[in-house]
C-alpha positions as CSV (number, residue, x, y, z in Angstrom):
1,X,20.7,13.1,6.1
2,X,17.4,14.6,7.7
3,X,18.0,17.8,6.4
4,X,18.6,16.4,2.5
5,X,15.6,13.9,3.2
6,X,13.4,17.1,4.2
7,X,14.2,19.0,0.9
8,X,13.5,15.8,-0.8
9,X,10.4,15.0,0.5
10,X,9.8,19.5,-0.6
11,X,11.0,19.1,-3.8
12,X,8.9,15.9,-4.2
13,X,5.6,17.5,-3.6
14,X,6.0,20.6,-5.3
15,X,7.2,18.8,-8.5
16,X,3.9,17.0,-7.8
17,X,1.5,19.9,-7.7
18,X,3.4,21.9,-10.4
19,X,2.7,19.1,-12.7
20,X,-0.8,18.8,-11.3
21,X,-1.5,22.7,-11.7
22,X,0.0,22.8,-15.4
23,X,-0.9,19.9,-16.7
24,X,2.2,18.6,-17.4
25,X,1.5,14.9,-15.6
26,X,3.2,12.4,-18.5
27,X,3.0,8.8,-18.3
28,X,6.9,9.4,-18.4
29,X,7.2,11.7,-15.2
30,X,4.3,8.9,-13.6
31,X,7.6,6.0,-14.1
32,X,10.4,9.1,-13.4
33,X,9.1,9.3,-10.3
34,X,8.3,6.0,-8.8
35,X,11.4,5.0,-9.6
36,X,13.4,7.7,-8.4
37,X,11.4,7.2,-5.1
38,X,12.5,4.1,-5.1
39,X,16.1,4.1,-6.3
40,X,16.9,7.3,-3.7
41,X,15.3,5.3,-0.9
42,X,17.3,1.9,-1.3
43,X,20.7,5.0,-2.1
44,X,20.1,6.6,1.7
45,X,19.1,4.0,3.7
46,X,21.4,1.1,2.5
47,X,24.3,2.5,3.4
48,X,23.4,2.7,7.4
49,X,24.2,-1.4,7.0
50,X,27.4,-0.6,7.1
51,X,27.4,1.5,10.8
52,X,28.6,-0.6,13.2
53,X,25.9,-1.4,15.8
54,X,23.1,-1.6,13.6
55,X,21.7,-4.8,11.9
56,X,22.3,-4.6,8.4
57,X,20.2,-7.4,7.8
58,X,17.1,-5.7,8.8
59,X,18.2,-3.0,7.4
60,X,18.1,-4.7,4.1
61,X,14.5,-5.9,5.1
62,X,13.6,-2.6,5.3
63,X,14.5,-1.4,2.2
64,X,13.2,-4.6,0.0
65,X,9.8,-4.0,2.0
66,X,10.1,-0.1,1.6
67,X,10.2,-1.3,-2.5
68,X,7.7,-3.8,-2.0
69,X,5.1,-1.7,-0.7
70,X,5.6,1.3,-3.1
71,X,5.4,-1.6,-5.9
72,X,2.0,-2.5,-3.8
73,X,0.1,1.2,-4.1
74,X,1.7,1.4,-7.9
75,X,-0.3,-1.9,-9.1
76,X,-3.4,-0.7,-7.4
77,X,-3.9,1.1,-10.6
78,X,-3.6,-2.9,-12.5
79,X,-6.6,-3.6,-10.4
80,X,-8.9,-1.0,-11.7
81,X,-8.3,1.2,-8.5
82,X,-6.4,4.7,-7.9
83,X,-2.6,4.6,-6.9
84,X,-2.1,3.9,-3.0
85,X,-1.1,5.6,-0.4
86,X,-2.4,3.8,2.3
87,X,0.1,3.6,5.5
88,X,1.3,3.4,8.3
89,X,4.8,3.1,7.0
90,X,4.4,5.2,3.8
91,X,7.4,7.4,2.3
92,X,7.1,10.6,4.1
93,X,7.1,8.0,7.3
94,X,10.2,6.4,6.7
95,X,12.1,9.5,5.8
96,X,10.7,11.0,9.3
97,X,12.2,7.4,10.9
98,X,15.7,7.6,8.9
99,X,16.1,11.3,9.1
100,X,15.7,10.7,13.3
101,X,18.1,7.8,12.9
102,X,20.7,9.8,10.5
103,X,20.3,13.1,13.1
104,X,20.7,10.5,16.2
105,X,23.5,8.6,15.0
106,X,25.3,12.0,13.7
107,X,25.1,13.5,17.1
108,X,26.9,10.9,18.2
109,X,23.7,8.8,19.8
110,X,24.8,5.1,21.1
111,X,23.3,2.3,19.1
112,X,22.2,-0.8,21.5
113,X,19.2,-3.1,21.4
114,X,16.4,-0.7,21.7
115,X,17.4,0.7,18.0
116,X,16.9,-2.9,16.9
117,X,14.0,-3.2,18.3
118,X,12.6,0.6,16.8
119,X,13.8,-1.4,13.1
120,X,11.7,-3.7,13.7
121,X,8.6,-1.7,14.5
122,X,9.7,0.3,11.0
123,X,9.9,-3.3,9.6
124,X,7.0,-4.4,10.6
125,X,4.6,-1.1,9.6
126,X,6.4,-1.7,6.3
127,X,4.5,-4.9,6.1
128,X,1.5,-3.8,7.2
129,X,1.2,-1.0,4.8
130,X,2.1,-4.0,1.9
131,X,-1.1,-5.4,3.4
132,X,-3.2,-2.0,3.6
133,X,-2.5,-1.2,0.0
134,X,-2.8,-4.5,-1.2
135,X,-6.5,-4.9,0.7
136,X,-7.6,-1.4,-0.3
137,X,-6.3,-1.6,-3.8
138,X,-8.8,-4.8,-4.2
139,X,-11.3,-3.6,-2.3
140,X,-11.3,-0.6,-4.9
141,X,-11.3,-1.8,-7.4
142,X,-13.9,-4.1,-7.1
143,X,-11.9,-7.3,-6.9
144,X,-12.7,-9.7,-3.4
């Protein structure tokens, strides 16, 4: 899991600046992408619900906020500002906080409280970055 989530998160920006560099940006490749974001995120980190020792409920918090706040920088652009990337739980920080998870629980790391508690740190960034986005977007774009 950390190793696929690092060639994702390669393959992710260099598709980006290819398309950048040649302009090949579509309105097509804009949806492509934040749905494949999306779609592979809730396909990786869903399925650690089902490892005993860890909460699946929060788990499945995670992941509905993880959507939620992609959904939040992607309507920035409805209110008249730029798409947001605003953190602290952004995309490249969750697949830094599941690839330590998948690498901890593959070496054959003990669950326990104190992971619950880390998920709910993740779980709570996620909702602050829903909050960050949401604030910036309107402050961008002009909207109080």
């Amino acid at each position: 899991m950390p190793l696929f989530l690092f060639v994702r998160m390669a393959l992710n920006a260099i598709d980006g600046m290819l398309a950048r560099d040649h302009a090949m940006q579509s309105r097509l490749g804009a949806v492509l992408n934040e749905l494949g974001d999306v779609v592979s995120d809730a396909a990786l980190y869903l399925p650690l619900a089902l490892v005993p020792g860890l909460p699946p409920a929060l788990l499945v918090a995670i992941v509905a906020l993880a959507i939620i706040s992609e959904m939040a920088g992607v309507i920035a652009l409805q209110a008249g500002a730029r798409r947001r990337y605003d953190g602290p739980m952004g995309k490249s920080d969750r697949a830094v906080a599941f690839g330590a998870l998948g690498l901890w629980l593959g070496l054959g790391g003990p669950t326990g409280t104190w992971l619950t508690v880390l998920l709910a740190v993740v779980a709570l960034l996620a909702g602050l970055t829903i909050f960050n986005r949401s604030r910036e977007a309107l402050h961008e774009g002009g909207c109080s």
